[in-house]
C-alpha positions in Angstrom: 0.0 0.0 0.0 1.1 3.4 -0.9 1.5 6.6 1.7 -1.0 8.7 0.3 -1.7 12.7 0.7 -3.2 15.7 -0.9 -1.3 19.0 -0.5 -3.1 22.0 -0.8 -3.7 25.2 1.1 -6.2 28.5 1.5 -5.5 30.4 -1.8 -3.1 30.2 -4.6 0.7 31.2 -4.7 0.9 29.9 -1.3 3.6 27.5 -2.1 1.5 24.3 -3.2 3.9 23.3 -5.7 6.9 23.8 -4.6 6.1 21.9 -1.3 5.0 19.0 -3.2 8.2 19.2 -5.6 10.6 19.6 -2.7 8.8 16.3 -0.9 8.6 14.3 -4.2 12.4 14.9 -4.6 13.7 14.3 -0.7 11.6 10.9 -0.2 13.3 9.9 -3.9 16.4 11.0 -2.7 15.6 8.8 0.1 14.8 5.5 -2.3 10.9 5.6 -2.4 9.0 5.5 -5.6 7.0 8.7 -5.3 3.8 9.3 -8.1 2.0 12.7 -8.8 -1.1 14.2 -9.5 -2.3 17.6 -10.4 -5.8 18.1 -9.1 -7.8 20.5 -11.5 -6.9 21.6 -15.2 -3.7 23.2 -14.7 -1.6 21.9 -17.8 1.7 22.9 -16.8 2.4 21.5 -13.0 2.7 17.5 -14.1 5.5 18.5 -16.0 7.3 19.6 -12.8 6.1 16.5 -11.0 7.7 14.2 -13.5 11.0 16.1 -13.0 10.8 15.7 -9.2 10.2 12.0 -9.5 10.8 10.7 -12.5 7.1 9.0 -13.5 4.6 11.1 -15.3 2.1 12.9 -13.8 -1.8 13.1 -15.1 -4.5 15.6 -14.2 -7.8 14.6 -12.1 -10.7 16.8 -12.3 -14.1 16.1 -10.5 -15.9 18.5 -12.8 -15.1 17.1 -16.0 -13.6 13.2 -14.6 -16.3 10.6 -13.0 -15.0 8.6 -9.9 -14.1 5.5 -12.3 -12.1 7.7 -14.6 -10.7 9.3 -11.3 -9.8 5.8 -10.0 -8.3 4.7 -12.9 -5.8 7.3 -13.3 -5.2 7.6 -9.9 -4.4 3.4 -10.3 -0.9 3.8 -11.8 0.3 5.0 -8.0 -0.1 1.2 -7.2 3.0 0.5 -7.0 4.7 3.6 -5.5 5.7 4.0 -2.2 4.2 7.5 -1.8 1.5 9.3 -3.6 0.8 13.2 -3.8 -1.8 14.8 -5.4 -1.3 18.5 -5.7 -4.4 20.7 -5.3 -4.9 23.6 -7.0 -6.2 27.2 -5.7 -7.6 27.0 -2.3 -8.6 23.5 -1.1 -12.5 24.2 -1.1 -12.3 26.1 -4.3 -14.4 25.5 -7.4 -16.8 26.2 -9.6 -20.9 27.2 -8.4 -22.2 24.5 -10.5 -21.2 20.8 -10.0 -20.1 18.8 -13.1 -19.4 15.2 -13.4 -18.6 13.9 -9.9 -17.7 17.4 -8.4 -16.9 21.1 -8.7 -13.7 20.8 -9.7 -12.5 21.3 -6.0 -9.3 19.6 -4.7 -11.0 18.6 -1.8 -13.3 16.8 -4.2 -10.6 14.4 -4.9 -9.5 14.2 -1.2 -13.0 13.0 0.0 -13.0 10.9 -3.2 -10.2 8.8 -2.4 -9.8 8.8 1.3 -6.7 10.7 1.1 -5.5 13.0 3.9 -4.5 16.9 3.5 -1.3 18.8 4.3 -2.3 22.0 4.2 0.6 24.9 3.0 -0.2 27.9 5.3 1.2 31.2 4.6 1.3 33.8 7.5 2.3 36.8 6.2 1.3 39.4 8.1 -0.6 37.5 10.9 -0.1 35.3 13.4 -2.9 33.7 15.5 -5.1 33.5 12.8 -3.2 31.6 11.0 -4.5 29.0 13.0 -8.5 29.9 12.8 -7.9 29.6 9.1 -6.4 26.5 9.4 -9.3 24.9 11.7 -11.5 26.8 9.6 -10.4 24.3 6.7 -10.3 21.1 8.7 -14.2 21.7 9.9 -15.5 22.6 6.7 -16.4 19.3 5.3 -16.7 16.1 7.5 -15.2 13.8 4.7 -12.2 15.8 4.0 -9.1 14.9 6.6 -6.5 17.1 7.9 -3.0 15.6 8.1 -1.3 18.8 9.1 0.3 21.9 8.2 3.2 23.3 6.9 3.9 27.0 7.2 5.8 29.1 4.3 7.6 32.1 4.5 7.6 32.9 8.3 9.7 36.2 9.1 11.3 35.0 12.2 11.6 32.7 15.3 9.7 34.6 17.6 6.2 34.8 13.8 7.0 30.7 14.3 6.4 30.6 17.8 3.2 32.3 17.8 1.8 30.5 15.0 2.7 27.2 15.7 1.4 28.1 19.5 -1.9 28.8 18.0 -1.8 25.9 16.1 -0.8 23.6 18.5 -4.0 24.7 20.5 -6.3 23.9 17.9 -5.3 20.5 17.7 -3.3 20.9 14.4 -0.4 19.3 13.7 2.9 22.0 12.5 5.1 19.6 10.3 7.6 22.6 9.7 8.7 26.5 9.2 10.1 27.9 6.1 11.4 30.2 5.9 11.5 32.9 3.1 14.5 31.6 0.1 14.3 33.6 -3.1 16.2 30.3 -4.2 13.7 28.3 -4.8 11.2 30.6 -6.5 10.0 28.9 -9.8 9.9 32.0 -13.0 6.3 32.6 -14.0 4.7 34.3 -17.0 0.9 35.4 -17.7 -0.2 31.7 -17.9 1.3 30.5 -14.7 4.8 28.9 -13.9 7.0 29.0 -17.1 7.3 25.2 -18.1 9.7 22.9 -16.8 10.7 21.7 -20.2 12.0 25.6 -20.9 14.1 25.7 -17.8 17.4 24.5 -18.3 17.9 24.5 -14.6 15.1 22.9 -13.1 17.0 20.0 -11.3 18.9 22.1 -9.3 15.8 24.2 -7.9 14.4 21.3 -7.6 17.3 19.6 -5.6 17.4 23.2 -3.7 14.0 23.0 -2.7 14.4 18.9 -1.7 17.4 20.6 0.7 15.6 23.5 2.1 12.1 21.7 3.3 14.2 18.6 4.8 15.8 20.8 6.8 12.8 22.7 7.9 10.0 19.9 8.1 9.8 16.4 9.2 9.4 14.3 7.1 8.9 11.3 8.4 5.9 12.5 10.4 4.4 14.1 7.2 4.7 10.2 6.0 3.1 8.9 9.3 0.2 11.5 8.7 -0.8 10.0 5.3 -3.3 7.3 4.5 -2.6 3.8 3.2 -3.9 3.3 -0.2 -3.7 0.6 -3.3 -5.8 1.0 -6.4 -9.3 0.0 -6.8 -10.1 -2.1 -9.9 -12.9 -0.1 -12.0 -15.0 -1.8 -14.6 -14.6 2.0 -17.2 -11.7 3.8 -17.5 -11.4 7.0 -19.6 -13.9 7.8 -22.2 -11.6 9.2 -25.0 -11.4 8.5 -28.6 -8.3 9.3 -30.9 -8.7 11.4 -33.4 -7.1 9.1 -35.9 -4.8 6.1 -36.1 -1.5 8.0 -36.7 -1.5 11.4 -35.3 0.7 14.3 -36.1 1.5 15.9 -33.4 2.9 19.6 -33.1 5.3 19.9 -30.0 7.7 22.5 -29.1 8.1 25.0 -27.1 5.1 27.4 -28.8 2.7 23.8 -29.2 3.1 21.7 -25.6 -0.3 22.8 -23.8 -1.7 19.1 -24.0 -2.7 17.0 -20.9 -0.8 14.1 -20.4 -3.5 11.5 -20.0 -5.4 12.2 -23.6 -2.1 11.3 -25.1 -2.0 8.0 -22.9 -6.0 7.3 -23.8 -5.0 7.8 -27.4 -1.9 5.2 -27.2 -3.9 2.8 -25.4 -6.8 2.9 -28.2 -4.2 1.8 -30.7 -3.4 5.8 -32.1 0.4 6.2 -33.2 1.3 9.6 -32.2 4.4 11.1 -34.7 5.5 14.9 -32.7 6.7 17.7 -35.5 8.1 21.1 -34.6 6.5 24.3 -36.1 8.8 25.9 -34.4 11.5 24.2 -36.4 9.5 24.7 -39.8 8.7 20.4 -39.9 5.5 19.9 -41.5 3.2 16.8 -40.1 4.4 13.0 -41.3 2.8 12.3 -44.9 1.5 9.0 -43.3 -0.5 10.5 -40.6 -4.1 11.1 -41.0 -4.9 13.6 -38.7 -2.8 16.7 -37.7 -3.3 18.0 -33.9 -2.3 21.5 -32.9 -2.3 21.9 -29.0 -2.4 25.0 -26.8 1.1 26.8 -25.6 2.6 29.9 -26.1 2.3 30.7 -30.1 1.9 35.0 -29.1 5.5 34.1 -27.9 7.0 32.7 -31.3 4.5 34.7 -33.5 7.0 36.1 -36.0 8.7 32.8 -36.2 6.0 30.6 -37.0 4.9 33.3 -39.6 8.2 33.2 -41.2 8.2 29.4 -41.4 7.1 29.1 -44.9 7.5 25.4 -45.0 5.5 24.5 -42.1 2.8 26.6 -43.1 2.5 25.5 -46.4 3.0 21.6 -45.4 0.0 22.4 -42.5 -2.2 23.7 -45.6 -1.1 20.9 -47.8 -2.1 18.2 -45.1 -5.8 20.4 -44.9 -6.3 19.7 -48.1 -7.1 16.1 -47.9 -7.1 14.8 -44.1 -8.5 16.7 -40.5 -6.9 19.3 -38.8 -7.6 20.3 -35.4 -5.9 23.2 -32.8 -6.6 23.9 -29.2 -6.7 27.3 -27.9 -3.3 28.5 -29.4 -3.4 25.6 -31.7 -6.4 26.8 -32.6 -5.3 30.5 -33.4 -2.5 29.4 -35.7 -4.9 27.9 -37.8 -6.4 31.5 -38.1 -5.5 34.1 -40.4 -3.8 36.0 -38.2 -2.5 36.5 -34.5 -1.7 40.4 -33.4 1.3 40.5 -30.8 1.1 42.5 -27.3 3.1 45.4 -29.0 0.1 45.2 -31.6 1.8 43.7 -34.8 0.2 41.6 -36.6 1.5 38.4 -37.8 -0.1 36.0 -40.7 -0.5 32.5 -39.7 -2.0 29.5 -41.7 -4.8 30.8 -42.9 -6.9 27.5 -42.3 -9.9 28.9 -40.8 -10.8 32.8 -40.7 -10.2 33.3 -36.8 -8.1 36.8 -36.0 -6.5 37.4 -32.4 -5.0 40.0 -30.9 -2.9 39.9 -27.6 -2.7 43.3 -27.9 -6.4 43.8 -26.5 -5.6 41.6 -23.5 -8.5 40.1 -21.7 -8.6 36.5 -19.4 -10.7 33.8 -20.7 -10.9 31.0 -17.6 -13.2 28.5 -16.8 -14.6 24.8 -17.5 -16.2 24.1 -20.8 -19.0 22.0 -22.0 -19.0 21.7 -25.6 -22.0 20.0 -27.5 -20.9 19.3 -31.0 -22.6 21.2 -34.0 -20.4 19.7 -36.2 -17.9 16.7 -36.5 -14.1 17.1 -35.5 -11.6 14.8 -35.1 -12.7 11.5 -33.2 -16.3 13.1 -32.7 -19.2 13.1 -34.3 -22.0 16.2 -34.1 -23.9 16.1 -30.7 -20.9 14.7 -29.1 -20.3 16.4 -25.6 -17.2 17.3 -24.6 -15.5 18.7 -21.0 -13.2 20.8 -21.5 -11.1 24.2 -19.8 -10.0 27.3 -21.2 -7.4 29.7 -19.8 -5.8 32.4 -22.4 -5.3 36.2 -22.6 -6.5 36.7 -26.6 -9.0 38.8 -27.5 -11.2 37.2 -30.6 -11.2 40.1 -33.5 -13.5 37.7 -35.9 -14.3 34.5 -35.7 -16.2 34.2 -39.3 -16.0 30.3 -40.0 -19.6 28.1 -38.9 -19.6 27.4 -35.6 -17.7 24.3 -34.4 -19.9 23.9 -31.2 -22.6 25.6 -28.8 -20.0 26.3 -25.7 -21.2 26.6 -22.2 -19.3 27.7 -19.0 -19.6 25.9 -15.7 -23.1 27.6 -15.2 -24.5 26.8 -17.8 -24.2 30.3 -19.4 -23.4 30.1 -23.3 -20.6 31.9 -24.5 -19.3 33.0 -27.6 -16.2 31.3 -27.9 -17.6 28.2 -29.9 -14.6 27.2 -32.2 -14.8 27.1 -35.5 -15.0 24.9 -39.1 -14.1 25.4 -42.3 -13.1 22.2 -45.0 -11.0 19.8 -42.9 -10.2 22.3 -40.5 -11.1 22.5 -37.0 -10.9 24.6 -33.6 -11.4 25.1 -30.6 -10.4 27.7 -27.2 -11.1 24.9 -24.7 -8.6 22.4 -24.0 -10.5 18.7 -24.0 -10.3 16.8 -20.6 -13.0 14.0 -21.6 -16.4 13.1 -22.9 -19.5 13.1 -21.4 -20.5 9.0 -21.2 
């Protein structure tokens, strides 16, 4: 049986993903086989969790995921010797309307599976209360268990003492102190934490952070707080269909917003999947018969990939005869054109008719549920499809029929419904599953 936790804490950049870095990477440091999870949609943190342990990390989502699909994602952890599963924003935190087996919460997934939470309190400027927002979260739903706490960035001895006092009181265990270390800050940009795959030094922060939080926290009583857990056998897994036999892929540095476990549901249908660089002006294999464009950071690379004559030409090619499908940046490539944040615009395939600008910056964030107007790769009209969106663009035209009717988590329509035109297809959400 593995030692199972979920860490999480009151609000986001409290230090959730650094804690759960810098304990994957001391208890693999000490020998044990140590699998992540990334509760919620976030994209980019199972990257960082396979560099900290060296096993890939999927996403669980109660909003779009049912407990079965839950269960058996959760299942490759079976034979690790420790199990985290990050949580993301604050641990109560989700969405008004519940989806699939949840609201998206992390402590959706901690009732779900019986797994106990460490709780990362920050208690800049406070003290005391520290503590009544700690018990606060331990009361606030009977089948969510606290483990403990560990606090981040305490200014001194004398801000420990009263907090872990307080603490202490309540009846909540104080793992550790950290204090503040500029060291072990992970960059960020407008999307989150810059990805671990663009950071030539990751192993060293990493290592850093293993260092710093063995020295403040103990971890062997973090490992005697957790729960012991082994896999339960479901009858369904995930409900995901390839897009095609052979996929190309686009992957680089402006294409690598994809989640880990549609790629794994598409191998384990029987889909091939061949990765190209746009980047690197490669066009998709001849032999594939569906191109896929995912999400990244294309406003980034803009007047690369519009000088990359080959790749653009080789996408068009491919549109000619087989299906081509982008997700949220993916998607905007295939557009006509994607204006820059210093307002230049730059021509892209030319696929479909969309125009972007990052100029007129505006956040679009939140779960999607699609319902198919028309067919796209691996779905067929009326299909539904779960899915999250989180991008800065502003849409200029979107003139192609509509790929989808879009709804957010309450149900409200909105007018980001993707797009269709020949072989070509699009969408702003990034697909997590299908409704059964």
């Amino acid at each position: 049986m593995a030692a199972s936790l979920v860490i999480s804490a009151p609000a986001s950049g409290v230090g959730k993903t650094t804690l759960t870095l810098a304990l994957a990477r001391a208890w693999r440091n000490r020998g044990l086989n140590v699998q992540c999870f990334k509760s919620g949609p976030d994209y980019i943190d199972p990257a960082f969790h396979a560099a900290a342990t060296g096993r890939a990390s999927v996403n669980v989502d109660s909003w779009a995921m049912d407990r079965s699909a839950v269960a058996h994602l959760v299942s490759r952890g079976g034979n690790a010797d420790v199990v985290l599963a990050e949580g993301s924003m604050g641990l109560f935190d989700g969405v008004a309307a519940r989806g699939v087996s949840g609201t998206g919460a992390t402590a959706d997934i901690a009732e779900m599976l019986g797994w106990p939470v460490v709780l990362v309190i920050d208690p800049s400027g406070q003290a005391q209360t520290a503590a009544a927002i700690a018990a606060g979260l331990r009361d606030y739903r009977a089948g969510v268990r606290l483990g403990g706490v560990v606090l981040n960035r305490v200014a001194s001895p004398r801000h420990e003492d009263l907090v872990r006092r307080a603490l202490n009181e309540a009846g909540i265990k104080v793992f550790g102190a950290l204090p503040r270390h500029a060291e072990i800050s992970l960059p960020k940009r407008h999307l989150g934490l810059v990805q671990a795959e663009e950071q030539a030094e990751i192993g060293k922060l990493i290592d850093e952070a293993a260092r710093f939080v063995a020295e403040h926290v103990d971890l062997d009583a973090v490992l005697h707080s957790a729960g012991k857990w082994s896999p339960q056998a479901v009858a369904n897994g995930l409900n995901v269909r390839p897009p095609g036999q052979r996929i190309a892929l686009a992957r680089d540095a402006a294409f690598s917003f994809v989640y880990p476990h549609m790629l794994e549901a598409w191998r384990a249908a029987g889909a091939e999947i061949v990765p190209f660089s746009p980047l690197a002006d490669e066009v998709p294999d001849a032999s594939a018969d569906v191109c896929w464009l995912p999400g990244g950071y294309p406003e980034l690379h803009a007047g690369k990939i519009a000088g990359n004559a080959r790749f653009r030409s080789g996408l068009r090619a491919f549109a000619e005869t087989r299906p081509v499908h982008g997700e949220c940046g993916g998607y905007m490539v295939l557009g006509a054109g994607l204006t820059d944040a210093d307002g230049i615009r730059h021509e892209m395939t030319g696929l479909l008719g969309l125009e972007t600008s990052f100029a007129k910056r505006r956040m679009h964030l939140g779960y999607r549920l699609a319902e198919l107007a028309a067919p796209m790769p691996g779905q067929q009209p009326g299909a539904r499809l779960r899915g999250h969106e989180f991008h800065y663009s502003t849409i200029l035209a979107q003139p192609d029929t509509p790929l989808a009717v879009v709804h957010d988590a309450t149900g409200a329509v909105i007018a980001e419904t993707g797009s269709r035109r020949g072989h070509a297809t699009g969408t702003f959400f990034h697909l997590i599953a299908e409704d059964r």
